[in-house]
C-alpha positions as YAML, in Angstrom:
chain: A
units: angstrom
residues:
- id: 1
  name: UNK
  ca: [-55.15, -4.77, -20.53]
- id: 2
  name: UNK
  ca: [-52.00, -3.82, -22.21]
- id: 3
  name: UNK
  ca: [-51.81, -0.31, -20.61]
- id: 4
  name: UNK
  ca: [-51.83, -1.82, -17.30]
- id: 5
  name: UNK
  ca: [-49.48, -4.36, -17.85]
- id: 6
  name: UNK
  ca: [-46.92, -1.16, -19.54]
- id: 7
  name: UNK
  ca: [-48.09, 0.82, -16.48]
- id: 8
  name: UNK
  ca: [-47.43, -2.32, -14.06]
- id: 9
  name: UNK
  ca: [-44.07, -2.96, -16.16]
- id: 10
  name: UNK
  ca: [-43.02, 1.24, -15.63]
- id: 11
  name: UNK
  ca: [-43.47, 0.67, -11.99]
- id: 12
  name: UNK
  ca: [-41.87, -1.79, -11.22]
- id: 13
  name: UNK
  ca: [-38.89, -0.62, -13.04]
- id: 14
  name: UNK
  ca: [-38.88, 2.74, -11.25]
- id: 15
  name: UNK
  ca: [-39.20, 0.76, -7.53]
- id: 16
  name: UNK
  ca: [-36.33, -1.22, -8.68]
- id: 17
  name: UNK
  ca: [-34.22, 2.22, -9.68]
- id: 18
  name: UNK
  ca: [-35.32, 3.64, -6.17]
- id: 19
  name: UNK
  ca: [-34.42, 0.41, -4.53]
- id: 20
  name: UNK
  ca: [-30.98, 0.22, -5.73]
- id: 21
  name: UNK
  ca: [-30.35, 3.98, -4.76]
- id: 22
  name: UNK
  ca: [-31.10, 3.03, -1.56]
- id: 23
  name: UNK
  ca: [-28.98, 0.00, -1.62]
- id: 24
  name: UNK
  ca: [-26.13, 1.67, -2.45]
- id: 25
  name: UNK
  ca: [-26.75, 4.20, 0.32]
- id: 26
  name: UNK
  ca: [-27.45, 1.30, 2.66]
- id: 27
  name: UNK
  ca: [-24.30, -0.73, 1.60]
- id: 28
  name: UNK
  ca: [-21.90, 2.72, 2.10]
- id: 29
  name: UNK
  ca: [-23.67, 3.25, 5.58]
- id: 30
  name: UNK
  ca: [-23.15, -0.57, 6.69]
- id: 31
  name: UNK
  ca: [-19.72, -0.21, 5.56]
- id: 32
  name: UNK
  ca: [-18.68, 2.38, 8.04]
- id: 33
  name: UNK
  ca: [-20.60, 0.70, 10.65]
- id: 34
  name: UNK
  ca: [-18.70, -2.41, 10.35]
- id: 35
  name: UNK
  ca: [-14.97, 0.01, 10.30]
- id: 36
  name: UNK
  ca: [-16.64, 1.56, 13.42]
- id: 37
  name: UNK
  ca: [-17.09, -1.79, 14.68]
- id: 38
  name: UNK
  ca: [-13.58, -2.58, 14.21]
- id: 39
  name: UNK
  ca: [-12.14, 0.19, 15.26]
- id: 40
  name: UNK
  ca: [-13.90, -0.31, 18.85]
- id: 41
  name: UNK
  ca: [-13.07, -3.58, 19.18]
- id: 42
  name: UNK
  ca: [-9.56, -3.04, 18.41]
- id: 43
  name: UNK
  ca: [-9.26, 0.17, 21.20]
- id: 44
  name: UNK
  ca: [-11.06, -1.64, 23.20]
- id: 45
  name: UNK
  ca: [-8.09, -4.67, 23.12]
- id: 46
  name: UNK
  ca: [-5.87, -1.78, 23.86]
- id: 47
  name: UNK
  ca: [-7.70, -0.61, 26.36]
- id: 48
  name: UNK
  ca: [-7.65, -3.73, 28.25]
- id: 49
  name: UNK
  ca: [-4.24, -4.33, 27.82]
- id: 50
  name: UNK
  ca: [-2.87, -1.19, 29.41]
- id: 51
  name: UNK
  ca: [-5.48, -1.55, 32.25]
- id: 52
  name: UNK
  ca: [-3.37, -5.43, 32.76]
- id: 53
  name: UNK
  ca: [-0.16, -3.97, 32.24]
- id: 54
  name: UNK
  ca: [-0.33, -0.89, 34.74]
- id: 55
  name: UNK
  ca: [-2.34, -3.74, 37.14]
- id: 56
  name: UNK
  ca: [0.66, -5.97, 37.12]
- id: 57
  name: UNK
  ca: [3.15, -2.84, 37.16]
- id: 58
  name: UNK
  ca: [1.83, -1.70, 40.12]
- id: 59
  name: UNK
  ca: [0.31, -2.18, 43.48]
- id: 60
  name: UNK
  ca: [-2.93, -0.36, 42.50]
- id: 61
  name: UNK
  ca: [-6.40, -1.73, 44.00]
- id: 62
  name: UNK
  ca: [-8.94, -2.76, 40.94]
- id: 63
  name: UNK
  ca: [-11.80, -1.13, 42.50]
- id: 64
  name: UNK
  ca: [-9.91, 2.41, 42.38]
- id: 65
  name: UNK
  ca: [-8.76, 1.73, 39.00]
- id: 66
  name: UNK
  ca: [-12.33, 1.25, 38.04]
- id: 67
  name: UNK
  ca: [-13.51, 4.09, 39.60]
- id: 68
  name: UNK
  ca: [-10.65, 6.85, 38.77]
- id: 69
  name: UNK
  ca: [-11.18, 4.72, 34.76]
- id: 70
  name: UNK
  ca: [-14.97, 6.35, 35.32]
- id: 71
  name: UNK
  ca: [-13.89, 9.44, 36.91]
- id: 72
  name: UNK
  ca: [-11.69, 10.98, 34.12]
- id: 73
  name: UNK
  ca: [-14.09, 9.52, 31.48]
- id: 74
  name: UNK
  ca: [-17.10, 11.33, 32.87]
- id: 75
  name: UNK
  ca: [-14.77, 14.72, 33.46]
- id: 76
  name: UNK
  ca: [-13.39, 14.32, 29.75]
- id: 77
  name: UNK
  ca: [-17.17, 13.74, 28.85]
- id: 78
  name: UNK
  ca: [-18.53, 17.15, 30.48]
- id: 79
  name: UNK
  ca: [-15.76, 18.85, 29.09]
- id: 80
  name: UNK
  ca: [-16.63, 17.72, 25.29]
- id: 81
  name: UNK
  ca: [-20.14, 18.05, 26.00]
- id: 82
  name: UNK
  ca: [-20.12, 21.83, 27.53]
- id: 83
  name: UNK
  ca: [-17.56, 22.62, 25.23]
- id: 84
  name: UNK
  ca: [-18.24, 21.77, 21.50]
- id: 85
  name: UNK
  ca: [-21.43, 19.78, 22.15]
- id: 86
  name: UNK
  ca: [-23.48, 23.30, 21.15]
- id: 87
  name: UNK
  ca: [-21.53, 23.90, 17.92]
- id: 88
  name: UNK
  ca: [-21.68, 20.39, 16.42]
- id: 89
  name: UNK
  ca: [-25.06, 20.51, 17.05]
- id: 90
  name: UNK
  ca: [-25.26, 16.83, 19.79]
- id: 91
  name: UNK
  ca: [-26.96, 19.06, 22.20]
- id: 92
  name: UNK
  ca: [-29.12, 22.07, 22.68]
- id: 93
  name: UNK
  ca: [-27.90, 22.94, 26.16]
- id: 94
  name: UNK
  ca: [-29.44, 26.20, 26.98]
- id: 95
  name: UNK
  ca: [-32.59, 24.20, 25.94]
- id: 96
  name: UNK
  ca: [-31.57, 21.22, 28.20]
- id: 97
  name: UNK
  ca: [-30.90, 23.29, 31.44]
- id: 98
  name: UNK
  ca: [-33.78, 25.00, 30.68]
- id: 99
  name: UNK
  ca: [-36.22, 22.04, 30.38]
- id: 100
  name: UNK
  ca: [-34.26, 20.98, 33.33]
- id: 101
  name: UNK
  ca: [-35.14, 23.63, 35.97]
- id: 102
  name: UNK
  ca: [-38.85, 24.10, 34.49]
- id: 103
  name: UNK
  ca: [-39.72, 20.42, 35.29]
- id: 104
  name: UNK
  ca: [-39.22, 18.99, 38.47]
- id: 105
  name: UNK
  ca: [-40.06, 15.23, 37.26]
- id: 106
  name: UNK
  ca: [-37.20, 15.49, 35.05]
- id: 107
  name: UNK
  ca: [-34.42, 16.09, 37.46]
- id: 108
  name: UNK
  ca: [-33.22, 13.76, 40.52]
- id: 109
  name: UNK
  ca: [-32.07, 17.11, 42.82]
...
C-alpha cells in the first residue's frame, strides 16, 4: 500500500512538472496571439481610416474602391505566394499545380 501511494505521489509530481512546461509554452504562445491581435486591430483602424479619408478626398465610387482594394490585394498575394511561398516552406507549389492538373474534381476550369 505504501509503494503505490510513493508511486501515485511520483506521478503526480512528474504530470504536474510536464504540465507547467506546457503552461509556460502555452502562456508565451497566447501572448503573441493576443500582440497579433492587436496589431490587426490597430492596421485595421488605419486601414479604414485612409479608405474614409481618400472617400471624402475624392469623387471615387465605393464599389470600385472595393474592388481595385481586392484587386491589388489578390496581385500582391500571387506575387508573395509564387515568389517566396516555396522557400518559407507555406506552400509546395510544384506539388499544388501538380495535384491540380492530375485531378479534375479539384479544379473549377
Amino acid at each position: 500500500v505504501i509503494e503505490r501511494a510513493n508511486n501515485s505521489k511520483h506521478q503526480q509530481q512528474s504530470t504536474s512538472e510536464e504540465d507547467s512546461a506546457t503552461t509556460h509554452g502555452g502562456a508565451h504562445d497566447a501572448m503573441i496571439g493576443v500582440v497579433l491581435i492587436i496589431l490587426q486591430s490597430i492596421l485595421s483602424v488605419l486601414q479604414d481610416l485612409g479608405e474614409e479619408i481618400f472617400m471624402q478626398a475624392t469623387d471615387f465610387p465605393a464599389t470600385m474602391m472595393l474592388g481595385m482594394e481586392g484587386l491589388y490585394g489578390f496581385c500582391i498575394g500571387l506575387v508573395i505566394y509564387f515568389t517566396v511561398g516555396d522557400q518559407l516552406r507555406i506552400e509546395d507549389i510544384d506539388s499544388t499545380m501538380s495535384m491540380l492538373s492530375n485531378n479534375t474534381k479539384l479544379r473549377w476550369w
